[in-house]
C-alpha positions in Angstrom: 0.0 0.0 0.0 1.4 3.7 -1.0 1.7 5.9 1.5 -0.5 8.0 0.2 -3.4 5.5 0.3 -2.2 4.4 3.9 -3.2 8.1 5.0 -6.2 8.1 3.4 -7.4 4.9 5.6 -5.7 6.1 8.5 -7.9 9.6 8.1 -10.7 7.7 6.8 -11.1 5.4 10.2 -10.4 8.2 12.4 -12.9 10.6 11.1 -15.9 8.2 10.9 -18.6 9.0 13.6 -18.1 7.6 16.6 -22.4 7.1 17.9 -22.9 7.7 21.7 -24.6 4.2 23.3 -28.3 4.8 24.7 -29.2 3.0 28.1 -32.8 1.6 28.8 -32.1 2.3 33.1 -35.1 0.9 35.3 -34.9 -0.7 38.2 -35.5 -4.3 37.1 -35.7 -6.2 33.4 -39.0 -7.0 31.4 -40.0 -8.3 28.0 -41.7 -4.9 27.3 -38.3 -2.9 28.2 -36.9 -5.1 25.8 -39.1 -4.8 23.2 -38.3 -0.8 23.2 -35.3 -1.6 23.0 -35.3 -3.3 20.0 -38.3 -0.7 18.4 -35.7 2.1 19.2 -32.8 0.7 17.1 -35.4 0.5 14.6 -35.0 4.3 14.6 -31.9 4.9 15.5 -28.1 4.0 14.7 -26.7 4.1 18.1 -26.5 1.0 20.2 -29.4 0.5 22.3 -28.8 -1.5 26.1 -31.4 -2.1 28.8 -29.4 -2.0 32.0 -30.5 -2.5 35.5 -29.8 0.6 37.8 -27.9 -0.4 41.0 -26.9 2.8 42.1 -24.0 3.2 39.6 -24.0 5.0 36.1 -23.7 3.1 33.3 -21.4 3.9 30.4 -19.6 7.4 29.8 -20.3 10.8 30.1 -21.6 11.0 26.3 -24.2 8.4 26.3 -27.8 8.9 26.6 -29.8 7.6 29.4 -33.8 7.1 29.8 -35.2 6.6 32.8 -38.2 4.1 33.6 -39.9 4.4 37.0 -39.9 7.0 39.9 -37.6 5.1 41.7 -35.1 5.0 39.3 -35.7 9.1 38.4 -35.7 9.7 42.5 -32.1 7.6 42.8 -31.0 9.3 39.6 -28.0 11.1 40.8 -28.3 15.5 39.5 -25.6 16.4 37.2 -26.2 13.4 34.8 -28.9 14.2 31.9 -31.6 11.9 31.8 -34.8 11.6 30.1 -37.7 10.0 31.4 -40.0 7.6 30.0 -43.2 4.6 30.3 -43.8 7.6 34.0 -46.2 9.0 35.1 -46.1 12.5 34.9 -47.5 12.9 38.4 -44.0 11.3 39.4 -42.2 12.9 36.8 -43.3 16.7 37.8 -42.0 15.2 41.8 -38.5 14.3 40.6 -37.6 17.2 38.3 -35.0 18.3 38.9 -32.9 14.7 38.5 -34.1 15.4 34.6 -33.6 17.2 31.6 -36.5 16.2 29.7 -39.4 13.7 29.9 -42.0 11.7 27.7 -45.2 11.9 29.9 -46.6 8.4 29.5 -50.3 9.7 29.7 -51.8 11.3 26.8 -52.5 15.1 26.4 -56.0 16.2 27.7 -56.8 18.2 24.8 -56.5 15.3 22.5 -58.8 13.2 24.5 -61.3 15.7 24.3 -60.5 15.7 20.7 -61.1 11.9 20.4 -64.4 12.6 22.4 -65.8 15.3 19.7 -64.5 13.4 16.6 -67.1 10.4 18.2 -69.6 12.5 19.4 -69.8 15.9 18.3 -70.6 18.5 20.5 -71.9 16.3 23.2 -72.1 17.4 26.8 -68.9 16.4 28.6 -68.1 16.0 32.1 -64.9 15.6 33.8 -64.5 14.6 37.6 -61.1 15.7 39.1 -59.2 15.7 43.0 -57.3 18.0 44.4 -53.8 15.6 43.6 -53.9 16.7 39.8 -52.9 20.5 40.8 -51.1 22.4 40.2 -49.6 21.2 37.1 -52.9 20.1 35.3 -55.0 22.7 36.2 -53.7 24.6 33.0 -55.2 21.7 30.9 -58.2 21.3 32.9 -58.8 25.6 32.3 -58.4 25.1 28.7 -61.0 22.2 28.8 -63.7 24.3 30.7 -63.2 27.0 28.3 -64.4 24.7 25.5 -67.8 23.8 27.6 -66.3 21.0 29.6 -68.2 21.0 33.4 -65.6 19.9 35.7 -67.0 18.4 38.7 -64.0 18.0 41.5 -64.1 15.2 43.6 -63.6 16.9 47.3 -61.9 15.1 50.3 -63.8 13.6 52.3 -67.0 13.5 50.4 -68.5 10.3 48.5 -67.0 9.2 45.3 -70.5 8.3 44.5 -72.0 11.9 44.8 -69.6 13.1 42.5 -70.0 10.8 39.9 -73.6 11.4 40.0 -73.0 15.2 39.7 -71.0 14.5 36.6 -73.6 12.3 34.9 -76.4 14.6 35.3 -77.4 16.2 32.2 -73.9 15.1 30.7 -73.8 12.5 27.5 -69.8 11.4 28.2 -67.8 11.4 30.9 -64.2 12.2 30.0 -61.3 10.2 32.1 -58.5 12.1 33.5 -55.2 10.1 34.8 -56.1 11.0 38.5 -55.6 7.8 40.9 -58.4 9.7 43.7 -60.8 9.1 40.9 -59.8 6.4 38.8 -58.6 3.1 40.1 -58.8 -0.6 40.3 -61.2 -0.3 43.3 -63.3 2.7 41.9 -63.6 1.8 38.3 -66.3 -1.0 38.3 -68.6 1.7 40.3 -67.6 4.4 37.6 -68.5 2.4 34.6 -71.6 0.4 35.8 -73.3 4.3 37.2 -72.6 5.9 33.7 -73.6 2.9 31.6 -76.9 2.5 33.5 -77.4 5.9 31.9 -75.8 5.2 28.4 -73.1 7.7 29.1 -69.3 6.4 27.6 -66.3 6.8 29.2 -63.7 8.2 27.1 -60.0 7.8 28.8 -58.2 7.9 30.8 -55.5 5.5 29.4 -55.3 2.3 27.2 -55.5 0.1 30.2 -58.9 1.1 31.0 -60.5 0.0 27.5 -60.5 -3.8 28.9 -62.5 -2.5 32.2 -65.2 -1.1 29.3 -64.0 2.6 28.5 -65.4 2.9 25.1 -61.9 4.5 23.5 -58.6 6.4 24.2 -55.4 7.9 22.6 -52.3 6.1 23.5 -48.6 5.7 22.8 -47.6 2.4 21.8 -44.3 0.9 22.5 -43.2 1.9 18.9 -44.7 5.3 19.1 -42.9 5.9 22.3 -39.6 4.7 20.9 -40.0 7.2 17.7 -40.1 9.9 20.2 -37.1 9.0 22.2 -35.5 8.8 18.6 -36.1 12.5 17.8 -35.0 13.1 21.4 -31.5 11.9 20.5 -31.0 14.4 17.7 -29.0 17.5 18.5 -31.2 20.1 20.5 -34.2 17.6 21.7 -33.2 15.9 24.2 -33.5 18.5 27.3 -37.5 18.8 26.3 -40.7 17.8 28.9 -43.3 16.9 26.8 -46.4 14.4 25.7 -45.6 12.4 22.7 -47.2 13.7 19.4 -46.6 10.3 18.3 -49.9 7.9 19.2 -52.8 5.5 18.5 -56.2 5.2 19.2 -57.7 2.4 20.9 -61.6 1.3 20.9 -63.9 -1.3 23.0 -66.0 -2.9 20.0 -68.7 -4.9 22.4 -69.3 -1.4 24.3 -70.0 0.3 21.5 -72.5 -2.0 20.6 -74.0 -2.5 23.6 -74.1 1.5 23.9 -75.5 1.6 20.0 -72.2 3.9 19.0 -71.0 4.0 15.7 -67.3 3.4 15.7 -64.9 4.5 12.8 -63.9 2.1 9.9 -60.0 2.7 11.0 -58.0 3.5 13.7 -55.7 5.5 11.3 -58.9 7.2 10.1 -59.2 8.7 13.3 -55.3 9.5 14.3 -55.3 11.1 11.0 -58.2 13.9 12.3 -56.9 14.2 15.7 -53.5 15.3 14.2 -54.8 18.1 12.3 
């Protein structure tokens, strides 16, 4: 080899980019960890690792880390970026300050109301919500009520039941918010049985609730929220709190039939309007 052509591989394979790893941190393995793992290096060229948090950092100092669960974001040690993700943004908005940006796992509340007037027009919409959701919600919540949502608040101390049935009245859906005081495994049955009774849906609050008999939600799916963290690892995005703009739309088929709702022909059909 000339010695011209030796310089031109030696500049060749010291100049080629050298990609930052990315580390999945949480505080114990699963197969749904690892199957983001794998949808993000569909999107991305770095090397993707889910890695168990034992108090230690992995890697260097120019990886990327997200963060699943508060206990991991609590332990996270300040000083080291980290973006969280599949949190809550209730334990997100706690443990701030050990982040630099975040992926709320709930979806937006404006896009739920969205899904809720694509479905059913300009039907009469109720929303019950506790004290726990302040101060950070109440923004969304405002914007809500200024669209002719009646929010109903579920107070301390008072009877799940009387709120519920202060929402229902003269309401034609009831809108789920990610609020534990209200919705939960213990409360949900009672919620869904008192609205059906009246033929009132529930729209929201997450994915999870669709099997309990929520007629429909947005959601982020595994790949949706691996596309976000994707754009997160481009230069500039990654110190950003925010909901993912990428989602789905999920829908209880025997509900809707039992609650004579027309569903749409496609889910796509619908994530299509809601993104407009």
């Amino acid at each position: 080899m000339s010695l011209l052509r030796q310089s031109v591989f030696l500049l060749l394979l010291f100049t080629q980019p050298v990609w930052a790893e990315v580390f999945i941190v949480a505080s114990e393995t699963s197969p749904v960890l690892e199957r983001l793992a794998a949808a993000l290096k569909v999107h991305t060229p770095t090397e993707v690792t889910v890695s168990l948090f034992t108090g230690g950092i992995p890697g260097n100092a120019d990886d990327h880390y997200f963060l699943v669960g508060e206990d991991v974001i609590r332990a996270w040690p300040e000083g080291t970026a980290a973006v969280a993700v599949l949190t809550s943004r209730s334990a997100i908005e706690a443990n701030r300050s050990h982040l630099v940006g975040a992926v709320y796992l709930e979806p937006p509340l404006a896009r739920q109301y969205s899904l809720v007037r694509y479905m059913f027009g300009d039907a009469r919409t109720s929303l019950i919500y506790t004290q726990d959701v302040l101060p950070w919600a109440w923004p969304e919540l405002s914007a809500l009520e200024e669209q002719g949502v009646r929010l109903v608040r579920y107070q301390p101390g008072q009877s799940l039941n009387y709120a519920l049935k202060d929402a229902l009245r003269g309401s034609d859906v009831l809108l789920g918010i990610s609020d534990s005081g209200v919705y939960n495994p213990q409360s949900i049955k009672n919620i869904l049985i008192s609205a059906y009774r009246q033929n009132i849906p529930l729209v929201g609050p997450a994915r999870a609730y669709i099997r309990a008999g929520a007629i429909a939600s947005t959601y982020s799916s595994l790949d949706d929220i691996a596309r976000r963290m994707a754009d997160m690892l481009k230069p500039g995005q990654f110190q950003e709190f925010s909901y993912n703009p990428y989602f789905s739309v999920a829908f209880n088929e025997q509900v809707a039939r039992s609650l004579n709702v027309m569903l749409p022909e496609t889910e796509m059909e619908v994530v299509s309007e809601l993104k407009k």
